[in-house]
C-alpha positions in Angstrom: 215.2 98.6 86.5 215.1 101.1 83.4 213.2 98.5 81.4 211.1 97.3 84.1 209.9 101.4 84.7 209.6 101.4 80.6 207.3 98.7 80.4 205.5 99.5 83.6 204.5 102.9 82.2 203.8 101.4 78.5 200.9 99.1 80.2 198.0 100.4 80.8 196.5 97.8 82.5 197.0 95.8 85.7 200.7 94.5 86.1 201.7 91.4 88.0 205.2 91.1 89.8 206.4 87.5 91.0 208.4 88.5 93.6 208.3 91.6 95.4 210.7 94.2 96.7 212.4 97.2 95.1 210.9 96.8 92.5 207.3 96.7 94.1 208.1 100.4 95.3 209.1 101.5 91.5 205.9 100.0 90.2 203.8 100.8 92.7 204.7 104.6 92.2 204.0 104.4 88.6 200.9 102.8 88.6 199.7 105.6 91.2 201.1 108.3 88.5 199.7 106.0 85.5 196.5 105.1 87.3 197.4 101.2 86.6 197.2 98.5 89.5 199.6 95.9 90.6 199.5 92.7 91.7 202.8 91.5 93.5 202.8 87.9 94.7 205.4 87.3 97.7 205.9 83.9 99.4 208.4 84.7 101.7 206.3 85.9 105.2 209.2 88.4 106.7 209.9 89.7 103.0 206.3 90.4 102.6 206.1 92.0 105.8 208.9 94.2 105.0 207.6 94.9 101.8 204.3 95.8 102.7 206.4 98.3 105.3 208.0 100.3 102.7 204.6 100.2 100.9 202.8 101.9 103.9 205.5 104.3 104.4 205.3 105.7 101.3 201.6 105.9 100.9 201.4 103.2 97.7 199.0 101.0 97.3 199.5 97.9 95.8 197.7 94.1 95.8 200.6 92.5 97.6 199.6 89.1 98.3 201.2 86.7 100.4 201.7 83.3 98.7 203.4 80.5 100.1 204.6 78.0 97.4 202.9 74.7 96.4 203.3 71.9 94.8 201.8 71.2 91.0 203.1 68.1 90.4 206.6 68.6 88.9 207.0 72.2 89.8 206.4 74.5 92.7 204.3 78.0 92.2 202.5 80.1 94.6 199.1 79.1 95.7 196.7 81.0 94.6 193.7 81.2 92.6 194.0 82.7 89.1 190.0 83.5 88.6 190.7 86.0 91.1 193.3 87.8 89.6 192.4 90.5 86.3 193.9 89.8 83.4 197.6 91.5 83.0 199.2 92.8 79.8 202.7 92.9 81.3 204.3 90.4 84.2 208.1 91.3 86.0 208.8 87.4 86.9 212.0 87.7 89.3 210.3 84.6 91.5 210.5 82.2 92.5 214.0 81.6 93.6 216.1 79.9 91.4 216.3 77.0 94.0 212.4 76.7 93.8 211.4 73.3 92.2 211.0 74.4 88.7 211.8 77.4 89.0 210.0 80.2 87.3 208.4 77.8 85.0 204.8 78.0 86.5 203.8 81.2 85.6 202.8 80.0 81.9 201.2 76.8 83.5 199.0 78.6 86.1 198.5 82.1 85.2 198.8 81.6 81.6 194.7 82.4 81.5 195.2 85.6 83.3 197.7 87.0 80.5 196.4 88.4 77.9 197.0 88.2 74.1 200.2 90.1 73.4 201.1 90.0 77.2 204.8 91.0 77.9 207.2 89.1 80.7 209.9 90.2 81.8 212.0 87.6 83.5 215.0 88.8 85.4 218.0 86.6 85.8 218.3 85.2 82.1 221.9 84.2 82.5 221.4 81.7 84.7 220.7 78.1 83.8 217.6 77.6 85.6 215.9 80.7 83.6 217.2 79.5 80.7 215.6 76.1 80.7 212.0 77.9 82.1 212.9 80.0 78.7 213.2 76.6 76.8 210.4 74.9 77.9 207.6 77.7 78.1 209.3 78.1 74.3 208.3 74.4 73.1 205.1 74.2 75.0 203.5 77.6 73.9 203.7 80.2 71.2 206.1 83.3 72.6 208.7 85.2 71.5 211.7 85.2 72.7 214.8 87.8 73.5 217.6 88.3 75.9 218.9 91.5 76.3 221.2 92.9 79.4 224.4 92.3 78.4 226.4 91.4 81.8 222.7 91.4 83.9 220.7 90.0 81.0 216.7 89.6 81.4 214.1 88.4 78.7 211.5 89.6 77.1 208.8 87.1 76.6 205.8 88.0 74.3 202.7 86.1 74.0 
């Protein structure tokens, strides 16, 4: 969570979450304080219900969009339309599920016109198997930087 609140209030710009929920709260907060906006994508209907709860309750706003997943062919991402998202300089990617087809892998493939140059992901869950082959592949099929850090909870930090 420290590097996620680090990042958050390093951006200036919009930020997109892939998966909401504690973390939605933190980063809404900030981008109220920063003056930022945030984009959380949620496909889960009672999570984003929930969600959207402890939003209201504490007076943030944030674009929390409900998103069921859909198919693209050999991975699952949530549907949505990227020309109607702003471009973002930083992403927190802690969804899809693991057990999602593919994984996390679709943010590059779909939203990858939405980040901009120098655009910063954070992708939670770097230990596991399934983030480290999205790590692999969105290494061989496009130009990012790569580095674990977390020790026993490790995350990534992917730069464009």
């Amino acid at each position: 969570m420290d590097a996620v609140a680090a990042a958050a209030l390093a951006q200036p710009g919009p930020v997109l979450e892939c998966g909401s929920g504690l973390t939605t709260v933190v980063l809404a907060t900030i981008a109220e304080r920063s003056g930022s906006a945030l984009w959380s994508l949620e496909h889960e209907r009672d999570w984003y219900v929930n969600v959207r709860s402890a939003l209201d309750r504490q007076r943030l706003s944030a674009d929390l969009l409900f998103t069921p997943l859909r198919s693209y062919g050999d991975f699952d991402w949530y549907d949505l339309d990227p020309a109607e998202l702003p471009m973002f300089g930083l992403v927190i990617c802690d969804g899809p599920p693991d057990s999602t087809r593919g994984g996390r892998y679709g943010l590059l493939p779909v939203l990858g016109e939405r980040l901009a140059p120098g655009c910063t992901i954070l992708l939670d869950d770097a230990g596991r198997g399934g983030e480290r082959a999205v790590l692999a592949r969105w290494s061989s099929e496009a130009k990012v930087d790569v580095q674990v850090r977390g020790g026993a909870d490790p995350y990534a930090i992917v730069r464009l």
